[in-house]
C-alpha positions as CSV (number, residue, x, y, z in Angstrom):
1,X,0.0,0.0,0.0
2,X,2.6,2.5,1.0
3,X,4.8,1.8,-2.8
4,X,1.6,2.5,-4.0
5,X,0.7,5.7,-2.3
6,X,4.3,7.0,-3.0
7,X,4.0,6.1,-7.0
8,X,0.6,8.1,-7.0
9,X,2.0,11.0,-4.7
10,X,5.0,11.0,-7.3
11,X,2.8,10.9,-10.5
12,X,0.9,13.7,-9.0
13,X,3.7,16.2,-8.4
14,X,5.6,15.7,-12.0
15,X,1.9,16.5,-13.3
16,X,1.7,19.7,-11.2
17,X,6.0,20.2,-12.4
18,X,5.1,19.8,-15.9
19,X,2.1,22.2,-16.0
20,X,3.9,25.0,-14.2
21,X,6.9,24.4,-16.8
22,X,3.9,25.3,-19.6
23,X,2.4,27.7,-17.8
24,X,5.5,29.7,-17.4
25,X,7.2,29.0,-20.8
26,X,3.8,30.2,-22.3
27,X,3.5,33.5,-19.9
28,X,7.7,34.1,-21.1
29,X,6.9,33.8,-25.4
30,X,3.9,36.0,-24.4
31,X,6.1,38.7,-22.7
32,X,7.8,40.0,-25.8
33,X,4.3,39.8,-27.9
34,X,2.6,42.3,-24.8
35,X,1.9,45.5,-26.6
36,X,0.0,48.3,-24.2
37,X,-1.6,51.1,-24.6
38,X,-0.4,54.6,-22.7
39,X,-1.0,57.9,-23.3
40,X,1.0,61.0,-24.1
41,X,0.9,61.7,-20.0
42,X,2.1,58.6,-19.2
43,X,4.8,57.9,-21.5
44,X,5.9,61.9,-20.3
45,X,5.8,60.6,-16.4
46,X,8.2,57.4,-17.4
47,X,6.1,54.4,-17.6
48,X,5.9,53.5,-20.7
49,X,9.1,51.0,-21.6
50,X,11.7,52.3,-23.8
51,X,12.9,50.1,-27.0
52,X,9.7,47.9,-26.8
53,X,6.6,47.9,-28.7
54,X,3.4,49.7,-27.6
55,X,0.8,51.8,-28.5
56,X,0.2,55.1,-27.4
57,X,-3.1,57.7,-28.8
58,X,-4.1,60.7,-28.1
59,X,-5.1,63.6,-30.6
60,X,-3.6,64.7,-33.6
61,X,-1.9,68.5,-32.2
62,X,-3.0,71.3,-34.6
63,X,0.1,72.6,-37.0
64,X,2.1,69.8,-35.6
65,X,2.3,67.3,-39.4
66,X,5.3,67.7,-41.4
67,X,5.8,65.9,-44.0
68,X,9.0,65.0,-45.8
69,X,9.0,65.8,-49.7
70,X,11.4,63.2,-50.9
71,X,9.9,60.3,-48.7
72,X,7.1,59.1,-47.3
73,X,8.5,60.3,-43.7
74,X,6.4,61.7,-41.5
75,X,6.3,63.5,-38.0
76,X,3.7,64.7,-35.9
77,X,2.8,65.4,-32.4
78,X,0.2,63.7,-30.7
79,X,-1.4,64.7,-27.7
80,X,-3.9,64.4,-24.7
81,X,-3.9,68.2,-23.7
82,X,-1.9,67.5,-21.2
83,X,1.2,66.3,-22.6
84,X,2.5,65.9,-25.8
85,X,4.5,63.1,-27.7
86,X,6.6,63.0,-31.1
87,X,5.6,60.3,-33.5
88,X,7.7,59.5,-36.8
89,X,5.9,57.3,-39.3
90,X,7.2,56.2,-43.0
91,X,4.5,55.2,-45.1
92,X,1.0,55.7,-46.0
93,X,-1.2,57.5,-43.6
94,X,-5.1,56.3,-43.7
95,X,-7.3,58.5,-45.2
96,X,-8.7,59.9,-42.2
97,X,-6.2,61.1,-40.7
98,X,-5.9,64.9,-40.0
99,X,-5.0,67.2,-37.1
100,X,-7.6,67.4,-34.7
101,X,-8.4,64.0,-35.1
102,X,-8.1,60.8,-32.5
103,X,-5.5,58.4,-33.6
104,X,-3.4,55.2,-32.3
105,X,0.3,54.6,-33.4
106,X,1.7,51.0,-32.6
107,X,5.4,51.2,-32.3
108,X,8.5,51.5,-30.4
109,X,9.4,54.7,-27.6
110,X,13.0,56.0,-28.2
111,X,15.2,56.9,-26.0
112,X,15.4,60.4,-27.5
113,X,11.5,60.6,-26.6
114,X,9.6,60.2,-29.5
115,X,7.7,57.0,-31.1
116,X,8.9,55.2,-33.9
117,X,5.5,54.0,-35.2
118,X,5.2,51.1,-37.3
119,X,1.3,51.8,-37.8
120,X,-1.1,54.5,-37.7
121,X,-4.9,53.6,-36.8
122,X,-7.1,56.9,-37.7
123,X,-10.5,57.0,-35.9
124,X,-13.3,56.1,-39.1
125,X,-16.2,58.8,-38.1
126,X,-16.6,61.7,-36.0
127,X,-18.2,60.4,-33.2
128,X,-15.6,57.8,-33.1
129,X,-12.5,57.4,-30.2
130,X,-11.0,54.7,-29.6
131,X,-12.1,53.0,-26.2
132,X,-8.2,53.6,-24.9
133,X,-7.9,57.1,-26.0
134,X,-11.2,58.2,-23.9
135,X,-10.3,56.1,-21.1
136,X,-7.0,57.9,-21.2
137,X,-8.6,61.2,-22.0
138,X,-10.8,60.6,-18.7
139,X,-8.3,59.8,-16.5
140,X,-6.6,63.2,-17.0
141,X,-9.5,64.8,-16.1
142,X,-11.2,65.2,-19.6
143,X,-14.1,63.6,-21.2
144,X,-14.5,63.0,-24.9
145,X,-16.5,66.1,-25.2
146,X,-14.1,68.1,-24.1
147,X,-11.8,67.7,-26.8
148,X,-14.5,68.6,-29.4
149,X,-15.2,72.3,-27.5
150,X,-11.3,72.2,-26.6
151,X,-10.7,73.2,-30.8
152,X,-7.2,73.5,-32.9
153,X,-4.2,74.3,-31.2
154,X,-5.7,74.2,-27.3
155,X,-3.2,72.7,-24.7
156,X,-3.1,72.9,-20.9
């Protein structure tokens, strides 16, 4: 009974060994694949990660676009009205996009401060924010209306 008991006990733990092995060699490829969202006040306070992917919205700053004649480069500053933050883009914007207008860029923080974006996401109507730009608008003290009365070139 007893070399019985221990051969269960013994099957038992190398089960709970091996799932923890997965478990943590899943959570470790998943790491690197994590991309989250900040905004322009939190990647100015320090918390967003340098050199790894993320994405980071806000609104397009009024007179901030300039585009590069012999490329497709592109820079602009977006912002939450609090803070701002560089983007550089090369490539095709969407069609929608503008100044004054809600975007999300996916791409990488520098560690000269600005965002190398690898995409641009443009908000498709004008009623339209993306759920982690108003949630980031909000949480510095601004609701979605705001930003419509706040107008071109407003900053706090």
């Amino acid at each position: 009974m007893r070399a019985k008991r221990r051969n269960k006990m013994l099957l038992v733990l190398g089960l709970v060994a091996l799932c923890a092995v997965a478990v943590g060699l899943t959570l470790y490829a998943l790491r690197s694949n994590i991309n989250l969202f900040f905004s322009p006040v939190q990647i100015a306070a320090g918390e967003a990660p340098v050199d790894r992917q993320l994405r980071a919205g806000g609104m397009v700053k009024e007179g901030s676009v300039h585009r590069d004649s012999d490329s497709l480069d592109v820079s602009f500053v977006v912002t939450d009205y609090v803070d701002d933050v560089e983007v550089r883009y090369s490539g095709i914007l969407p069609d929608l996009f503008r100044e004054g207008q809600g975007v999300v860029v996916v791409g990488e923080l520098t560690g000269d401060g600005y965002i190398a974006a690898d995409k641009v996401l443009a908000k498709h109507d004008e009623n339209y924010m993306p759920p982690e730009v108003a949630e980031a608008l909000e949480d510095a003290g601004y609701s979605p209306a705001d930003y419509k009365q706040a107008g071109p070139g407003t900053s706090q």
